[in-house]
C-alpha positions as CSV (number, residue, x, y, z in Angstrom):
1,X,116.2,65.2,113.5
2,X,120.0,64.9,112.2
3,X,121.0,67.7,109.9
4,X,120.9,66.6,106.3
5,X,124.6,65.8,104.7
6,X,125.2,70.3,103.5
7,X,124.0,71.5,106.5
8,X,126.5,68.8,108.4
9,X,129.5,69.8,106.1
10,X,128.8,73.7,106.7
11,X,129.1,72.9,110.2
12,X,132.1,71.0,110.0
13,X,133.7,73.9,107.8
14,X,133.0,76.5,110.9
15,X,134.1,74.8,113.5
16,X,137.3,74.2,111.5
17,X,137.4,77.9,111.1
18,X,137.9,78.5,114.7
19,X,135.6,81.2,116.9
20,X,136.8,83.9,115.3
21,X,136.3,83.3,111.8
22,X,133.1,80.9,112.2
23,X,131.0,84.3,114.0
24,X,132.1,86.6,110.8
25,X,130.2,83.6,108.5
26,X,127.2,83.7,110.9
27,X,126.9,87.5,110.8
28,X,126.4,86.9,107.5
29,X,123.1,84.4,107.9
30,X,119.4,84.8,108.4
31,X,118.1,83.6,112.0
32,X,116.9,80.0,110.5
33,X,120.3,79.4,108.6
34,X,122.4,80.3,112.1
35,X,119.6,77.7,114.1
36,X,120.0,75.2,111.9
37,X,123.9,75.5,112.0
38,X,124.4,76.0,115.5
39,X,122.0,72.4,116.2
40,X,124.5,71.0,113.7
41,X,127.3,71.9,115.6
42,X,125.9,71.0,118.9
43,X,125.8,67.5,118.2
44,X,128.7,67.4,116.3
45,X,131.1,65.6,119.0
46,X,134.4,64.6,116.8
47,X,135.3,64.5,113.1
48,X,137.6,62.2,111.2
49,X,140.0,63.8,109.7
50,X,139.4,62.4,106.3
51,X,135.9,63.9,106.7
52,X,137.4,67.3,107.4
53,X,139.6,66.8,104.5
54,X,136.5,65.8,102.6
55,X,134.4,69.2,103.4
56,X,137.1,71.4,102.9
57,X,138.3,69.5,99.4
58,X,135.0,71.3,98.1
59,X,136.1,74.5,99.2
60,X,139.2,74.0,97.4
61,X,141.7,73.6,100.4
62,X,143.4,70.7,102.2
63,X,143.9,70.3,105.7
64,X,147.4,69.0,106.4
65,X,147.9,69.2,110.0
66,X,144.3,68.3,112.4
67,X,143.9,65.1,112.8
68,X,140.6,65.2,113.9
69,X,138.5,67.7,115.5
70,X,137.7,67.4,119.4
71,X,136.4,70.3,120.9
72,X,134.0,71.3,123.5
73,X,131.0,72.2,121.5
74,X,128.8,73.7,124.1
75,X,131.6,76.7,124.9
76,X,132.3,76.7,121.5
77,X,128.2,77.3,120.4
78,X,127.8,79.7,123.3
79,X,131.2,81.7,122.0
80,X,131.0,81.9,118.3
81,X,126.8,82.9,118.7
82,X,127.8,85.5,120.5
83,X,130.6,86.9,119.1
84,X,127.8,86.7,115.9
85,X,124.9,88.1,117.5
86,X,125.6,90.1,121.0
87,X,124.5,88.5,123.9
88,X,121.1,89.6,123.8
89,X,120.3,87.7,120.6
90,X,122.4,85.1,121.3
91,X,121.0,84.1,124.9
92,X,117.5,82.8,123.5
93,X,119.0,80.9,120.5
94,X,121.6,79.2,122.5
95,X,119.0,78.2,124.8
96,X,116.8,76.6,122.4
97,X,120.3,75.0,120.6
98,X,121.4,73.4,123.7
99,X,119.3,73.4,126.8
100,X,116.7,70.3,126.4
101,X,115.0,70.6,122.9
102,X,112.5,72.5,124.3
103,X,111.3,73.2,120.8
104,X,112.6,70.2,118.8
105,X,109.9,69.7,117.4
106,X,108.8,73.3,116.3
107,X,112.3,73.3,114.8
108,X,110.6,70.7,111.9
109,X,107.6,73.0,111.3
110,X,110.2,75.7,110.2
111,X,110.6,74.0,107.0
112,X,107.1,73.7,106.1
113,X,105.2,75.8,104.0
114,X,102.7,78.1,106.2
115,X,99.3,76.4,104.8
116,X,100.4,73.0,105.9
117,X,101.6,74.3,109.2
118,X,97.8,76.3,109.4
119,X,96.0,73.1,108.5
120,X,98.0,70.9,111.3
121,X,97.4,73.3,114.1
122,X,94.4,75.1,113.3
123,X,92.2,73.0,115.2
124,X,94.5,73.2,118.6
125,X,93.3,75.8,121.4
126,X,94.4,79.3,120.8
127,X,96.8,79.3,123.4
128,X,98.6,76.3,122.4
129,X,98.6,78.0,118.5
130,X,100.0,81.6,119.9
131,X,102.7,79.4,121.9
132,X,103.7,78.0,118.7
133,X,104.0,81.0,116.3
134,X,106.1,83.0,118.6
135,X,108.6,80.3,118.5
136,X,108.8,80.6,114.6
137,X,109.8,83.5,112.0
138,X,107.8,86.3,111.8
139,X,107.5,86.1,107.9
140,X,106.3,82.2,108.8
141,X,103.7,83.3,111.4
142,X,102.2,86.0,109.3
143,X,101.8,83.5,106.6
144,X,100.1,80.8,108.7
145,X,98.3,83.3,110.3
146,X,96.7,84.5,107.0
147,X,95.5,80.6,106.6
148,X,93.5,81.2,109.6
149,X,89.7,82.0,109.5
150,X,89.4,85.7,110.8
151,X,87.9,85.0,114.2
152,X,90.7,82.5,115.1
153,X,93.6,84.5,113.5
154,X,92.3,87.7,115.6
155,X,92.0,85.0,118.5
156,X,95.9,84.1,118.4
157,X,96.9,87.5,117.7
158,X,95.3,88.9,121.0
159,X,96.9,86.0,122.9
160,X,100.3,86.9,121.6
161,X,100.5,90.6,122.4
162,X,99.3,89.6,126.2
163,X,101.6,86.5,126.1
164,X,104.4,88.0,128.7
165,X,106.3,84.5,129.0
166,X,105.6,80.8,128.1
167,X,105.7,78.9,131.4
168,X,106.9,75.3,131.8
169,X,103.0,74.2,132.0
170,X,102.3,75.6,129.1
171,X,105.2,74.2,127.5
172,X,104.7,70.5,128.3
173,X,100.8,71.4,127.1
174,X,102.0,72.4,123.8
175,X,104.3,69.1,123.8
176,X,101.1,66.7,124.3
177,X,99.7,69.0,121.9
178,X,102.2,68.7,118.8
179,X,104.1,65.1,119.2
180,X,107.6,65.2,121.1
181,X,108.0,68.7,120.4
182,X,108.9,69.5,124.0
183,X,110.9,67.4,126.2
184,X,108.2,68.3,129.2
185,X,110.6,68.7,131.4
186,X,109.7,70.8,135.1
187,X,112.7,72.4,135.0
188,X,112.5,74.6,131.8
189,X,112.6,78.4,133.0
190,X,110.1,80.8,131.0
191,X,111.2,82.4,128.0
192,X,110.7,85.9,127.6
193,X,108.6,85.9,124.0
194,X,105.5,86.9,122.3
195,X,104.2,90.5,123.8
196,X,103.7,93.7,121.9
197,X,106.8,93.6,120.2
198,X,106.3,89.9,118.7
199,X,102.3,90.8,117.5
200,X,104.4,94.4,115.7
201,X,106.8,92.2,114.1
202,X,104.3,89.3,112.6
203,X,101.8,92.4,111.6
204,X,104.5,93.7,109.4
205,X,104.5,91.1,107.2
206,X,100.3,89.8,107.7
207,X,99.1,92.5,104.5
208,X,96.9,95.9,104.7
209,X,93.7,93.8,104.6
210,X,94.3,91.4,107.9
211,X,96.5,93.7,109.9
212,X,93.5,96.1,109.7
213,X,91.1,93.6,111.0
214,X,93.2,92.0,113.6
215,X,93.8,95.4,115.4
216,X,90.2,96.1,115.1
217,X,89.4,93.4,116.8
218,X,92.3,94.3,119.2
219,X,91.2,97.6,120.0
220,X,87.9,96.4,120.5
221,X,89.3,94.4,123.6
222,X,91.9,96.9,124.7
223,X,92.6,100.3,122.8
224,X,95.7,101.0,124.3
225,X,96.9,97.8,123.8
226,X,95.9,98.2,119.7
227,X,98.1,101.6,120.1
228,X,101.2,100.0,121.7
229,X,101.2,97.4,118.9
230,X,100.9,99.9,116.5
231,X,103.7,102.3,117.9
232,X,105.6,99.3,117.6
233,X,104.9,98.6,113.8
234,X,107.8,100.0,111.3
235,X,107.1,99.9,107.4
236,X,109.0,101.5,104.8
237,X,107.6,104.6,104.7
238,X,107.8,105.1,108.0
239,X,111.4,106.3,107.1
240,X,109.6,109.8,106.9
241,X,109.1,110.2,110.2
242,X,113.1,110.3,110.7
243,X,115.0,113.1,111.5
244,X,117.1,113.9,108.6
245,X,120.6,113.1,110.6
246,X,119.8,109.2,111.4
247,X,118.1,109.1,107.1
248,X,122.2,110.0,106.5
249,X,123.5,107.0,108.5
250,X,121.0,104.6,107.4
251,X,121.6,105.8,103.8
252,X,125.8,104.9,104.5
253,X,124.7,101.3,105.4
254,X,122.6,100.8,102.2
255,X,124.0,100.0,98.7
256,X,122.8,102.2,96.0
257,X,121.3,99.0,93.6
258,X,119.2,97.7,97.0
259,X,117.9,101.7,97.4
260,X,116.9,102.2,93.9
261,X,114.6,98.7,94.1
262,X,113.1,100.0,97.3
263,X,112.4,103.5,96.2
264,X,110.6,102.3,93.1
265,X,107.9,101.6,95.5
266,X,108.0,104.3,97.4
267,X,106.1,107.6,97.8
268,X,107.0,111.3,96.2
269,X,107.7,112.8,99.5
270,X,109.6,109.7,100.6
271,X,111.8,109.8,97.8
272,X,112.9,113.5,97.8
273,X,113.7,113.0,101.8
274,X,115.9,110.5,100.6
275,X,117.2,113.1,97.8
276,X,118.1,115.8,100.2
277,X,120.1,114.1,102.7
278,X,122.5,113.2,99.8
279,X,125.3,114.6,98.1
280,X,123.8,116.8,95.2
281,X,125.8,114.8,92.6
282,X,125.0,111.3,94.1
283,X,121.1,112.2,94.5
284,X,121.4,113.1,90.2
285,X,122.5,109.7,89.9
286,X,120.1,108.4,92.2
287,X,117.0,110.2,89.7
288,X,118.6,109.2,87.0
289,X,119.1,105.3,87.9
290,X,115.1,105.3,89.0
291,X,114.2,107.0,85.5
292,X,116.7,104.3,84.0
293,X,115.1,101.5,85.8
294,X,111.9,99.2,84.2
295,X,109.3,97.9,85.9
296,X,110.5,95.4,88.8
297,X,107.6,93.1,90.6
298,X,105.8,93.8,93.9
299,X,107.9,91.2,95.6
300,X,111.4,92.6,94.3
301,X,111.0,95.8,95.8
302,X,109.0,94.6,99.2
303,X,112.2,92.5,99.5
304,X,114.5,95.3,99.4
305,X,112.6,97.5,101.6
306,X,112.7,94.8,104.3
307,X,116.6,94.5,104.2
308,X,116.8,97.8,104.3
309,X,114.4,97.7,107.4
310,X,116.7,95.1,109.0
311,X,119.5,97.6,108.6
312,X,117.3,100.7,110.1
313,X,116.1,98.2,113.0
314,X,120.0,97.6,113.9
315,X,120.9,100.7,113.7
316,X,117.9,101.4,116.3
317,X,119.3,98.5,118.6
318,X,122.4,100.0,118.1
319,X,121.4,103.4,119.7
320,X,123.0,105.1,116.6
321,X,119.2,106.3,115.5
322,X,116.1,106.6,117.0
323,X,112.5,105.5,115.6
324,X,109.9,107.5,116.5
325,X,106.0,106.3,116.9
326,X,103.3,107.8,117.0
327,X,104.8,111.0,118.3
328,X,106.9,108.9,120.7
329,X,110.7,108.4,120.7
330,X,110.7,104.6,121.6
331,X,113.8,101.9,120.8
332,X,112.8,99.7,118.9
């Protein structure tokens, strides 16, 4: 599917940028913004230069020199992502960018609301539904998920946290399964998704009432797999279970109007662990901007709680803090 006419100019305006300046942008984007980019800038081969004038006429600037833009896109994919992301993050994205369309067509489901999604594969086998949703968002399998009836949603779960790699058979049954989304090809080398980690992350996002039952129903198979997945599960108050030293360096990386949302949902106790591992004159100001506050929705404060989640998990992948679970000291 060719990227619509923004997504088409944003590309244009990166690779105009240059490496360096394009991976700063992309630092700055969700995972489904940096896809959609980096399969725009894959296929973009060579740009008139009135075009590039054109794109960068709406961001107030003229180019006066480049003719036209010829560059090797693949390098230039492979170098910007992971000058953006690390190579770790980068490897899998670049992969599903540039390396056959393995999942060209579960790219198109990424822009559908979760019910539709839930009513066009619902009736697929189990398999074939957990080998889709590990391929999307975790926020988009959680939702679809919910759609589910509870036996089949339970179903999918259990084969995602015992999914250790998608094999090419698998893939090129999940191709006949949804139209043209793989390429089928023999060749394709397993991907390293779903697992403990991927059921964690979609559970974070499923709500109290489903995550209960689907690790019920997983501990009824295997206990210790239920206990991995829940080591593996992080939620806001979670935060006090951190050592006071690595509550300090998270609170450097938030800003103060994000905390104050975030804390307006959050326990006592978790709010005066927050208090003390601040300055005694920025924790008064803290206080007094949560008295100060109204009443915010639900959804304002869950958002702000899970950026400031993405911000602990980095810090976590960064080795700067540590997470503990369930009385372990895991990475996660």
């Amino acid at each position: 599917m060719p990227p619509d006419d923004g997504i088409e100019k944003s590309a244009t305006l990166l690779i105009a940028l240059g490496e360096d300046h394009a991976a700063e942008v992309l630092k700055h984007l969700g995972p489904r913004e940096v896809q959609k980019l980096g399969h725009a800038m894959a296929i973009l081969k060579s740009v008139p230069r009135t075009k590039v004038e054109g794109v960068l006429d709406d961001f107030h600037k003229v180019v006066t020199t480049q003719v036209s833009l010829n560059v090797d896109t693949e390098n230039y994919i492979r170098n910007v992502l992971t000058k953006a992301l690390g190579d770790d993050k980068a490897a899998n994205l670049i992969s599903r960018i540039l390396q056959g369309g393995e999942t060209a067509g579960i790219e198109g489901l990424k822009w559908m609301d979760g019910a539709t999604v839930a009513d066009l594969i619902k009736n697929e086998h189990p398999q074939i539904i957990a080998t889709i949703l590990v391929h999307l968002e975790n926020d988009q399998a959680s939702e679809i998920l919910n759609h589910f009836t509870e036996r089949l949603r339970n179903d999918v779960v259990l084969r995602i946290a015992t999914l250790e790699g998608i094999q090419p058979a698998a893939l090129m049954e999940l191709n006949e399964a949804l139209a043209r989304v793989l390429s089928g090809s023999a060749a394709i080398k397993k991907t390293a998704m779903g697992g403990v980690r991927s059921v964690a992350e979609i559970l974070n996002f499923i709500g109290t009432a489903n995550e209960t039952s689907v690790i019920d129903a997983v501990r009824e198979y295997d206990p210790d797999l239920a206990q991995k997945i829940l080591d593996e599960m992080f939620v806001f108050e979670n935060l006090m279970d951190i050592d006071d030293r690595s509550i300090q360096l998270i609170l450097r990386e938030v800003q103060s109007d994000s905390l104050v949302l975030a804390l307006k949902g959050a326990s006592e106790p978790l709010r005066e662990k927050i208090f003390k591992n601040m300055s005694q004159r920025a924790s008064e100001m803290l206080r007094e901007d949560l008295e100060a506050r109204g009443p915010v929705r639900v959804s304002e404060v869950e958002a702000e709680q899970k950026e400031i989640l993405k911000t602990v998990r980095r810090l976590a992948d960064e080795g700067q803090i540590v997470l503990g679970g369930a009385g372990s000291e895991q990475m996660i």
